[in-house]
C-alpha positions as YAML, in Angstrom:
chain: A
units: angstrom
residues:
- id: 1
  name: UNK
  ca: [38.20, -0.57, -22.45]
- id: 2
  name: UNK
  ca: [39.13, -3.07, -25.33]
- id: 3
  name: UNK
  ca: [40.07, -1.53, -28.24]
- id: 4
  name: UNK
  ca: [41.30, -4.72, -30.03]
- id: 5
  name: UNK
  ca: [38.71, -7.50, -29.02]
- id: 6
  name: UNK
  ca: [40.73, -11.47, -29.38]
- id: 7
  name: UNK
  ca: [39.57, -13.32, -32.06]
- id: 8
  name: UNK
  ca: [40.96, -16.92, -33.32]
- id: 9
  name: UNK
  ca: [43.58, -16.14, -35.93]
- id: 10
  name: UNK
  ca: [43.58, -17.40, -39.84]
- id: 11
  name: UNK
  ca: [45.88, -19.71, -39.46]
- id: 12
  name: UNK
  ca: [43.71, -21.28, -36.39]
- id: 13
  name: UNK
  ca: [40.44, -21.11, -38.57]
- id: 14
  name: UNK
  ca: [42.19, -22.73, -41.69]
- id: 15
  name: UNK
  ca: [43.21, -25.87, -39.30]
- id: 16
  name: UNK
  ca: [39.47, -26.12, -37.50]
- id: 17
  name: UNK
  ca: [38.26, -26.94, -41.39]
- id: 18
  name: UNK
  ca: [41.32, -29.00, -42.57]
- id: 19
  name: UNK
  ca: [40.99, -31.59, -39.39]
- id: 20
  name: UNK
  ca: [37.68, -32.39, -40.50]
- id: 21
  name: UNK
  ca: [38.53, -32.66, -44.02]
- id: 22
  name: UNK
  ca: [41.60, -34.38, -44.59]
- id: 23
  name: UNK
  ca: [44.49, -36.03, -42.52]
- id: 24
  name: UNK
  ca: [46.99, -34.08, -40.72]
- id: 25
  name: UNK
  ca: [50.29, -35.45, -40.26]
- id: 26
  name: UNK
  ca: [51.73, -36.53, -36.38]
- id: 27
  name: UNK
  ca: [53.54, -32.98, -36.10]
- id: 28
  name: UNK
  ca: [50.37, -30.87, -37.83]
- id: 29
  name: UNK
  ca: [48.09, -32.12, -35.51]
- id: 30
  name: UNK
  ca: [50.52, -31.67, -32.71]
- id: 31
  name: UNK
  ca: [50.74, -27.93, -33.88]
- id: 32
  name: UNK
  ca: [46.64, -27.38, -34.53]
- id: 33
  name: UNK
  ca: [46.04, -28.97, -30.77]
- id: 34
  name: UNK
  ca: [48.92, -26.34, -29.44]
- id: 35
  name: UNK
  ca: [47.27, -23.32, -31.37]
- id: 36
  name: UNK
  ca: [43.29, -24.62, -29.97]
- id: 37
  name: UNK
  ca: [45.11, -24.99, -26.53]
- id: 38
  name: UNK
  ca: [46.87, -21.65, -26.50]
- id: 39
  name: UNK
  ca: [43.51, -19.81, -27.67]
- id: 40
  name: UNK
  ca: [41.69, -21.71, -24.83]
- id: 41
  name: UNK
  ca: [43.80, -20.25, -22.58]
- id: 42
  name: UNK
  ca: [43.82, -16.78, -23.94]
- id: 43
  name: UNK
  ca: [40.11, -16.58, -23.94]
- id: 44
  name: UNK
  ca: [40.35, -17.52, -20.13]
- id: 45
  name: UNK
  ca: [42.44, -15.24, -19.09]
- id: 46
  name: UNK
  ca: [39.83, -12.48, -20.81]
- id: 47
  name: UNK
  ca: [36.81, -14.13, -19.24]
- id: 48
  name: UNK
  ca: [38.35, -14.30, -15.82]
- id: 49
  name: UNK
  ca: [40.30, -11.56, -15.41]
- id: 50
  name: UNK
  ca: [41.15, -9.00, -17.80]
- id: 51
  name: UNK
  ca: [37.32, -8.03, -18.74]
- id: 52
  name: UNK
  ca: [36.59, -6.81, -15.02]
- id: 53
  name: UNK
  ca: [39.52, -3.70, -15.17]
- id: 54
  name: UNK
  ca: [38.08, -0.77, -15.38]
- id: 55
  name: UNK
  ca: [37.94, 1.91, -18.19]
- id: 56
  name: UNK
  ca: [40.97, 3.97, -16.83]
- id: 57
  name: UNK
  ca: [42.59, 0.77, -19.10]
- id: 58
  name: UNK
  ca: [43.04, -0.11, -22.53]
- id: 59
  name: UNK
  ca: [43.13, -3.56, -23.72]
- id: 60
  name: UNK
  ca: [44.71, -4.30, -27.03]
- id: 61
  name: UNK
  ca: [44.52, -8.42, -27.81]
- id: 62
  name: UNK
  ca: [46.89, -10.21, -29.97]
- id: 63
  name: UNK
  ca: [49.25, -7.66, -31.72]
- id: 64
  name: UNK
  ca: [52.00, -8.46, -34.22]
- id: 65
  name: UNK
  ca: [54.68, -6.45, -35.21]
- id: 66
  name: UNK
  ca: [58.09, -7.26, -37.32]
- id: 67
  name: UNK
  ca: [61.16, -5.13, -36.27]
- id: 68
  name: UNK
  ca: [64.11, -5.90, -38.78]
- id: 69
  name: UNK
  ca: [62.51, -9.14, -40.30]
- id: 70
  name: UNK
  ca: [61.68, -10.23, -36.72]
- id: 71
  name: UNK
  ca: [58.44, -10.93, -36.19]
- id: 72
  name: UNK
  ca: [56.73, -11.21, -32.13]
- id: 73
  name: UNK
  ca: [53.13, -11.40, -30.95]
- id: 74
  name: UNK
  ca: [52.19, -10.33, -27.67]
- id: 75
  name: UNK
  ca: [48.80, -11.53, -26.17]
- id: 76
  name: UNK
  ca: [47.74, -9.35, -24.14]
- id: 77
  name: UNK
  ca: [49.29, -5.38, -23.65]
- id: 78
  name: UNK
  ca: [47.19, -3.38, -21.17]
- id: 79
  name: UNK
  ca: [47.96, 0.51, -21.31]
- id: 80
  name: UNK
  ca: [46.77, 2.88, -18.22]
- id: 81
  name: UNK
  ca: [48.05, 6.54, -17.64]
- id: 82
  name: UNK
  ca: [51.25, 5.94, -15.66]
- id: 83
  name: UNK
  ca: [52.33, 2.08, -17.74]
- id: 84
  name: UNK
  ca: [52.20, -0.48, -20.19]
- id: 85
  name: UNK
  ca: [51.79, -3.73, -19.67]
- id: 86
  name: UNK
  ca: [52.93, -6.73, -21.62]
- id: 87
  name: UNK
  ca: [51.54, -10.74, -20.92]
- id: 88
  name: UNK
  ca: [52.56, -14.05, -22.79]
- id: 89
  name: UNK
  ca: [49.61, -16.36, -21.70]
- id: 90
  name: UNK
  ca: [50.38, -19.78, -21.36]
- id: 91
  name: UNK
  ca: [47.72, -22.85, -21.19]
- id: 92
  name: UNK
  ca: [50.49, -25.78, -20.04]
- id: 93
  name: UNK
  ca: [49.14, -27.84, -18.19]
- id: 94
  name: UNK
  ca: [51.00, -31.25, -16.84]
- id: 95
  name: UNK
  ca: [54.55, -30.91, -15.10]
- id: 96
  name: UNK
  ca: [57.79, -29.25, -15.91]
- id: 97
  name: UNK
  ca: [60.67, -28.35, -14.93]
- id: 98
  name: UNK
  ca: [63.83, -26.55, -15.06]
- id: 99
  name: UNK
  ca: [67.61, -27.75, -15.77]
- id: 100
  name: UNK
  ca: [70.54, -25.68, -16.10]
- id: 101
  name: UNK
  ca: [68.28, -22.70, -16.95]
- id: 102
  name: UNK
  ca: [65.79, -25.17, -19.50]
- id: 103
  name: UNK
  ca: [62.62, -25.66, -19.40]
- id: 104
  name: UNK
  ca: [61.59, -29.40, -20.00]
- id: 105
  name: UNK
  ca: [58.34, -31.34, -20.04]
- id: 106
  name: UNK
  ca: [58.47, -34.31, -17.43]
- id: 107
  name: UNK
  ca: [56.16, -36.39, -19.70]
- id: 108
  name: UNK
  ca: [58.46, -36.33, -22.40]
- id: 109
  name: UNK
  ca: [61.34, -34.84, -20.83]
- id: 110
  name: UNK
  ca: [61.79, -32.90, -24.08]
- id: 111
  name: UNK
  ca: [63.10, -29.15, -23.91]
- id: 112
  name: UNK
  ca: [60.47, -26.67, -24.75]
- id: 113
  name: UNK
  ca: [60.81, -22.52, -25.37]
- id: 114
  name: UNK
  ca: [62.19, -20.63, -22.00]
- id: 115
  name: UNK
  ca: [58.92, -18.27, -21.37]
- id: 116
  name: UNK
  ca: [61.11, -16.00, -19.57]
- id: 117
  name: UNK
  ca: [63.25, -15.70, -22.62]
- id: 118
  name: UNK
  ca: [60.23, -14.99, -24.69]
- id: 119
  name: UNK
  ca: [58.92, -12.33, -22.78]
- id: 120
  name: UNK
  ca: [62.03, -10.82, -22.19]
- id: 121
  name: UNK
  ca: [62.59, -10.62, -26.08]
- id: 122
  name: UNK
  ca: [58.96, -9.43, -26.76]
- id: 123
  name: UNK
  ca: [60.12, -6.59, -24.10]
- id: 124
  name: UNK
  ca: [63.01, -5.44, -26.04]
- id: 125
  name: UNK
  ca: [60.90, -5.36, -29.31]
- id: 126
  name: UNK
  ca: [58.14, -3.59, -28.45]
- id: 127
  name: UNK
  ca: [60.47, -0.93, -27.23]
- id: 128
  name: UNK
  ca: [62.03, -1.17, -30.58]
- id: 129
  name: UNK
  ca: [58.15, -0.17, -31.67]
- id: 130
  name: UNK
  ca: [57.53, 2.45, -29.26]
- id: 131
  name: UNK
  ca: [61.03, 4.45, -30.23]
- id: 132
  name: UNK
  ca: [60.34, 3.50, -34.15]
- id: 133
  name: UNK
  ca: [56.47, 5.65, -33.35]
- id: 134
  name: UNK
  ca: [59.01, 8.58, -31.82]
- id: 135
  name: UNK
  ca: [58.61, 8.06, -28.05]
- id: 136
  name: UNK
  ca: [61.21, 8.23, -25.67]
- id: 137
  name: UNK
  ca: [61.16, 4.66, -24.11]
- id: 138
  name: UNK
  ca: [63.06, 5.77, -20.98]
- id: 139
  name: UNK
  ca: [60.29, 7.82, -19.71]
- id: 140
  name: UNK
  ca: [57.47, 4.78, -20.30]
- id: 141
  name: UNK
  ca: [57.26, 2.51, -17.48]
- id: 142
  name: UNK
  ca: [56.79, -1.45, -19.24]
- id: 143
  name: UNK
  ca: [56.49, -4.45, -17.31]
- id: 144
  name: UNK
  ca: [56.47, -7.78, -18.81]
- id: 145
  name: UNK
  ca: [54.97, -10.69, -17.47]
- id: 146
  name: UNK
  ca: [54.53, -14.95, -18.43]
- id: 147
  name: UNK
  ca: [50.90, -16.17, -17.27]
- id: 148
  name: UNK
  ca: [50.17, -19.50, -16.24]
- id: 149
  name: UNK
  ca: [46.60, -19.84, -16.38]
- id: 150
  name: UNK
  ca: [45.98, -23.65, -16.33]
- id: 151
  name: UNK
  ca: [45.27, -25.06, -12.63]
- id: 152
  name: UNK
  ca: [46.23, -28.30, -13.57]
- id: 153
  name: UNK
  ca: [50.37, -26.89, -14.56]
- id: 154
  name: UNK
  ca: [53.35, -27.35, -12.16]
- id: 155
  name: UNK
  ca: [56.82, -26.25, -12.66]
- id: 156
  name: UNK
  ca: [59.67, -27.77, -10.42]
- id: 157
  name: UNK
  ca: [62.46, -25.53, -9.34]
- id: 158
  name: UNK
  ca: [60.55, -22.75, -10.00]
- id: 159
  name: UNK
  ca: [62.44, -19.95, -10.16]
- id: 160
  name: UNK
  ca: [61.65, -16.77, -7.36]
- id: 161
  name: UNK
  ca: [61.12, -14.35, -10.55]
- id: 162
  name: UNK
  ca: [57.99, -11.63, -10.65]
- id: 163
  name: UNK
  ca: [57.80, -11.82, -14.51]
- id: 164
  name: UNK
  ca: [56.21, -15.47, -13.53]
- id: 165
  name: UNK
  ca: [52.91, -15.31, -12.41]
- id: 166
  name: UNK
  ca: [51.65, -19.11, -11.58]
- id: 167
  name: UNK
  ca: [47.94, -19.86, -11.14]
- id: 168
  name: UNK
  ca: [48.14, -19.44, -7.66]
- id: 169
  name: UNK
  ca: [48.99, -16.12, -7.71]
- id: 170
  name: UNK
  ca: [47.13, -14.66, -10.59]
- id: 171
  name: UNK
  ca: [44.22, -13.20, -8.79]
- id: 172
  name: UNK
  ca: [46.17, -11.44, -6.05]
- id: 173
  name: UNK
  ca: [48.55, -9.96, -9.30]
- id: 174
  name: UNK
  ca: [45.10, -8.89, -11.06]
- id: 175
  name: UNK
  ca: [43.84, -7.65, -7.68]
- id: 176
  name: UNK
  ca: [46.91, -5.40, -7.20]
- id: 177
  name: UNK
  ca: [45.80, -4.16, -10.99]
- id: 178
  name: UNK
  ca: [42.39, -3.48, -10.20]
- id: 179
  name: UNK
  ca: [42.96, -1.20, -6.87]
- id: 180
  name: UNK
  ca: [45.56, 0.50, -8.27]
- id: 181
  name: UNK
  ca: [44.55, 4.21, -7.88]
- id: 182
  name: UNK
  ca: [44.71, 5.68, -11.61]
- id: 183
  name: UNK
  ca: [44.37, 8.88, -13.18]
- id: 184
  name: UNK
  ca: [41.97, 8.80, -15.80]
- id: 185
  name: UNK
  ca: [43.01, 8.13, -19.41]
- id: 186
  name: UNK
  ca: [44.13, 11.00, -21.93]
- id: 187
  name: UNK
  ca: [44.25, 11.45, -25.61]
- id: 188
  name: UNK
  ca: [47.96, 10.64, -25.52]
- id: 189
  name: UNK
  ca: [47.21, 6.98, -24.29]
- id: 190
  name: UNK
  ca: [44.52, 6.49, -27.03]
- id: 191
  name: UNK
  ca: [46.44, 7.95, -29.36]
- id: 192
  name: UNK
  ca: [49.75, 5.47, -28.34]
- id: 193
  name: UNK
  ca: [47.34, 2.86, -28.58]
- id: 194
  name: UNK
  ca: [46.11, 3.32, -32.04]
- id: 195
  name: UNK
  ca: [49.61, 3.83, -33.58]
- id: 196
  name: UNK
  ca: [50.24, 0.42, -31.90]
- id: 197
  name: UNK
  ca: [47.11, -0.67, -34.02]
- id: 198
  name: UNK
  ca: [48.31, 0.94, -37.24]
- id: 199
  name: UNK
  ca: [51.74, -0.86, -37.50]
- id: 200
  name: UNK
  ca: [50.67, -4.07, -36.55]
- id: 201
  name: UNK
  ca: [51.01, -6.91, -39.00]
- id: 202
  name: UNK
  ca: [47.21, -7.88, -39.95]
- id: 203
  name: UNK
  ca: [48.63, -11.68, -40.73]
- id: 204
  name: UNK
  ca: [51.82, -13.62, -39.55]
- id: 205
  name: UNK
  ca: [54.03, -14.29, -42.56]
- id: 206
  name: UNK
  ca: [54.73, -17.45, -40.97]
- id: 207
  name: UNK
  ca: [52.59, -20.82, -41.38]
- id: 208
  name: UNK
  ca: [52.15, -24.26, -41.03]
- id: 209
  name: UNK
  ca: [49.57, -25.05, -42.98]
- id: 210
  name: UNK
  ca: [49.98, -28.49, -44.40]
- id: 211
  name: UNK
  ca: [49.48, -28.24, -48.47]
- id: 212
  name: UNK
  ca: [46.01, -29.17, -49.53]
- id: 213
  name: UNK
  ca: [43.72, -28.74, -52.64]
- id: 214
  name: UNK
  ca: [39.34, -28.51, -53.28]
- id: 215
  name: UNK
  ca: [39.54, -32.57, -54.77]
- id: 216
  name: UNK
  ca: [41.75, -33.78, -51.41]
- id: 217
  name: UNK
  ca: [39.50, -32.23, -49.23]
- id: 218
  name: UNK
  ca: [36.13, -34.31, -47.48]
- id: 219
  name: UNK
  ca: [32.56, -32.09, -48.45]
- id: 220
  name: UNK
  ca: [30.20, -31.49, -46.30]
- id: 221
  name: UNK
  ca: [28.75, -28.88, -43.98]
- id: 222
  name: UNK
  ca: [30.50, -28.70, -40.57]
- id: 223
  name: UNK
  ca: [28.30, -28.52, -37.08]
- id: 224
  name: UNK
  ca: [28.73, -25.60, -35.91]
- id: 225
  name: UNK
  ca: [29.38, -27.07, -32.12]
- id: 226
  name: UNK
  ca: [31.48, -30.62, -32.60]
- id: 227
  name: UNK
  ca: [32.71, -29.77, -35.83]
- id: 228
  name: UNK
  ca: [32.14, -32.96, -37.32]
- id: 229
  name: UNK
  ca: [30.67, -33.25, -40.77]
- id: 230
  name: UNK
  ca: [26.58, -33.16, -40.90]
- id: 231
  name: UNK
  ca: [24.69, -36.04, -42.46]
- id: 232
  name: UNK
  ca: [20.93, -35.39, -41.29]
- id: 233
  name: UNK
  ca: [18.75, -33.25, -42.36]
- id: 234
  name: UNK
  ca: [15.08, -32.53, -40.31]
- id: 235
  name: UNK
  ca: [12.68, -30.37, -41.95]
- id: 236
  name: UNK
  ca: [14.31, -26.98, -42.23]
- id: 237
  name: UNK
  ca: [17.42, -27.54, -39.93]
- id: 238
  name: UNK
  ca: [20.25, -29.49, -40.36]
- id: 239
  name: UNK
  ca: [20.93, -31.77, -36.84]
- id: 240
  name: UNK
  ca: [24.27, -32.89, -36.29]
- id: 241
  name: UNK
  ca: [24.00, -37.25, -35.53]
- id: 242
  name: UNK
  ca: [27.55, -36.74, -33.14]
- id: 243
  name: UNK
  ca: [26.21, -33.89, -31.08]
- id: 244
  name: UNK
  ca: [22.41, -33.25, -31.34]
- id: 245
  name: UNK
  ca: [23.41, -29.65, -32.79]
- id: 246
  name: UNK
  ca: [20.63, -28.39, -34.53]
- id: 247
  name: UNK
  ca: [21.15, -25.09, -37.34]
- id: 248
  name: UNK
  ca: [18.71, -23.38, -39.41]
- id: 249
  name: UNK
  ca: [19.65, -24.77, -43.12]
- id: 250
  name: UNK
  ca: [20.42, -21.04, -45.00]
- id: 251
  name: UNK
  ca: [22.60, -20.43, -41.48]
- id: 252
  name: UNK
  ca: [24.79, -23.41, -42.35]
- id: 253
  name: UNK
  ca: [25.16, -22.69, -45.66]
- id: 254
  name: UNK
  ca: [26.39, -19.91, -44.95]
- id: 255
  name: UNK
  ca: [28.69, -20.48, -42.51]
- id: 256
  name: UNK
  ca: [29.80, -22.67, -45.09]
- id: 257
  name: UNK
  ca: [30.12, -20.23, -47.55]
- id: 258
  name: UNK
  ca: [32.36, -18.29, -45.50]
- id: 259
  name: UNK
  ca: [35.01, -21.55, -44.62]
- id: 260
  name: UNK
  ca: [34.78, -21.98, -48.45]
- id: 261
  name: UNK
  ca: [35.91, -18.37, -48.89]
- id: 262
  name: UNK
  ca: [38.64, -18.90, -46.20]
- id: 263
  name: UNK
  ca: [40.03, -21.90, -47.69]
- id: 264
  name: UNK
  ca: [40.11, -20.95, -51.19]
- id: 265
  name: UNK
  ca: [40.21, -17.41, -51.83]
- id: 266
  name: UNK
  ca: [40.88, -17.42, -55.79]
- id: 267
  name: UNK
  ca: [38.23, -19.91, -56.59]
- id: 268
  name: UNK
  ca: [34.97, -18.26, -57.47]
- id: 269
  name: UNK
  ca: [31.84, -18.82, -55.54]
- id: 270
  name: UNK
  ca: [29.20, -20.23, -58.04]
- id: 271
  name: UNK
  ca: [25.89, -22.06, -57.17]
- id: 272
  name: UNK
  ca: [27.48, -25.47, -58.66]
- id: 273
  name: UNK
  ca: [30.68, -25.21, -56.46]
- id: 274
  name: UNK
  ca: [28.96, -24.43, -53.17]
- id: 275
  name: UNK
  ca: [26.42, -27.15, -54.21]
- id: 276
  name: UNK
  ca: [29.45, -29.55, -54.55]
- id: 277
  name: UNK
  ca: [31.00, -28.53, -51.51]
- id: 278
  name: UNK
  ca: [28.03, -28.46, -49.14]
- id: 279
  name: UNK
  ca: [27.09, -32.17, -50.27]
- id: 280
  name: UNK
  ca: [24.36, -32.28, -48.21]
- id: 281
  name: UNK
  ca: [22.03, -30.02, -50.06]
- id: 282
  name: UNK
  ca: [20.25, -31.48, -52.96]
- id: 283
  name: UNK
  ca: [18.78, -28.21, -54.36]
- id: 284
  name: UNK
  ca: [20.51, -25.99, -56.11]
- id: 285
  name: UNK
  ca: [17.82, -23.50, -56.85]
- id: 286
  name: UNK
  ca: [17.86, -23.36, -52.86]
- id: 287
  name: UNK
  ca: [21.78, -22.73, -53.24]
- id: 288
  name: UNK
  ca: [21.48, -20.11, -55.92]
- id: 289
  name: UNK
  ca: [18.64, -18.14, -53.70]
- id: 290
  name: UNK
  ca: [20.98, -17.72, -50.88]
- id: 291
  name: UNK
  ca: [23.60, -16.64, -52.66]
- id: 292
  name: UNK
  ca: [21.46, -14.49, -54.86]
- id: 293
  name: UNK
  ca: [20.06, -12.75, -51.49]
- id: 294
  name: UNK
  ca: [23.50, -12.45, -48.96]
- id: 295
  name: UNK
  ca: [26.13, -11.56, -52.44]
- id: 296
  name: UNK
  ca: [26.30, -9.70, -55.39]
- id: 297
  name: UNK
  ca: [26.26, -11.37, -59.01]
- id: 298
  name: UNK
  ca: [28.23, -11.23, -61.40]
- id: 299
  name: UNK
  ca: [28.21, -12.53, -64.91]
- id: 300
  name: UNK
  ca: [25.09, -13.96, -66.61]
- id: 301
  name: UNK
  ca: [23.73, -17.24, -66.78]
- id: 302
  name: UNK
  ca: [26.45, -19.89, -66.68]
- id: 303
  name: UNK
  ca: [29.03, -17.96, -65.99]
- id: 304
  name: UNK
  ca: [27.29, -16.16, -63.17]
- id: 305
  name: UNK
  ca: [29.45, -15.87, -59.78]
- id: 306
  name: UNK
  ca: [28.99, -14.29, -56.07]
- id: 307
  name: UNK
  ca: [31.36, -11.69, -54.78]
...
């Protein structure tokens, strides 16, 4: 039972649009691919595994807490009657290794974050949440676990430690998960669960955004599917010239709309600005009817915007 469904982050979102419309630097693009990668991977791991446990579980995806200005995600916690458990979800793929307890890349034989030591921390914390919601944390069983779900990821010297679960292994770990025998939830699980949900940060405080600002940005609707910038438009869809996408016009606007919204919150949606920043549509009286129909005016004549 999923009581938190995944769902790509702000930060994630806010990247997707600013690759297509402007120039990220060497370590921003470095940091977007790492963020698409790592939601790849998370999204696999639901797909594959976690959506096939049955409803004596609860499934809460993605939670973030701050315990004394610390702030940890976890990407998976899984609650049943008699535990709770805790995954970090990794998408390497490519070989690494280990050296004097360090985990390196062997491309670029560059030191990377210990997985074990991140799990291990996230561990501690969350207990720090548990006892902060009043529960006694000596009488809740929590395991903690680092899954590697890429095929394609090696790791020399690989430690003989059960918090590592390699993609070898995952389906006989998941298959231990699914036959366990389990009594059936109660109200105190939901109830855990939802006071996990109520102190959870809604946003990271911490970014990497790159700056940007509405002239430095390329307009234009994005396809939907590639994500390049449309240029074509075929009677009343919009067909992308890098993919073949094809999107219903008043869909794309839309959509467009809403990135619009996500990119600049304090700028005020008007028929002229979402003319300006869809490019591609020569009518504004088609702008202003959309708008007029999905939002709520406000103002009169010139000065009319959409909330």
């Amino acid at each position: 039972m999923i009581m938190k469904h995944r769902c790509e982050s702000k930060e994630l979102l806010l990247f997707r649009s600013l690759h297509v419309r402007m120039n990220l630097m060497e370590k921003e693009l470095t940091y977007y691919t790492n963020l698409e990668k790592g939601f790849e991977g998370e999204r696999y791991f639901d797909e594959r595994w976690a959506k096939h446990l049955s409803d004596d579980w609860i499934i809460l995806n993605d939670l973030t807490f701050e315990v004394n200005n610390t702030v940890f995600q976890i990407d998976s916690t899984f609650i049943c009657n008699q535990a709770i458990y805790l995954f970090e979800i990794k998408n390497y793929d490519g070989d690494y290794y280990i050296e004097n307890k360090k985990w390196y890349s062997k491309i670029t034989n560059k030191e990377i974050k210990n997985p074990i030591h991140q799990i291990d921390r996230s561990g501690s914390l969350f207990r720090r949440i548990l006892q902060e919601l009043g529960y006694n944390v000596s009488k809740i069983s929590i395991e903690y676990y680092v899954i590697f779900v890429n095929s394609e990821f090696h790791l020399y010297q690989a430690p003989i430690d059960h918090q590592l679960i390699f993609p070898a292994q995952i389906n006989r770990f998941m298959d231990k998960l699914y036959s366990k025998p389990l009594p059936q939830l109660i109200d105190a699980n939901f109830k855990q669960a939802e006071q996990l949900l109520s102190v959870q940060l809604i946003e990271s405080p911490y970014s990497r955004l790159p700056e940007y600002s509405y002239d430095n940005l390329k307009k234009g609707i994005m396809c939907s599917n590639c994500r390049s910038l449309i240029h074509k438009i075929s009677n009343k869809n919009l067909v992308c010239t890098r993919c073949g996408h094809r999107e219903g016009i008043e869909s794309a606007i839309l959509r467009s709309i809403k990135e619009y919204k996500l990119l600049f919150p304090k700028r005020r949606v008007t028929t002229n600005n979402i003319h300006d920043w869809c490019k591609i549509i020569n009518s504004k009286k088609l702008i202003r009817r959309i708008l007029s129909t999905n939002f709520k005016a406000q103002g009169i004549g010139r000065s009319t915007f959409y909330i």
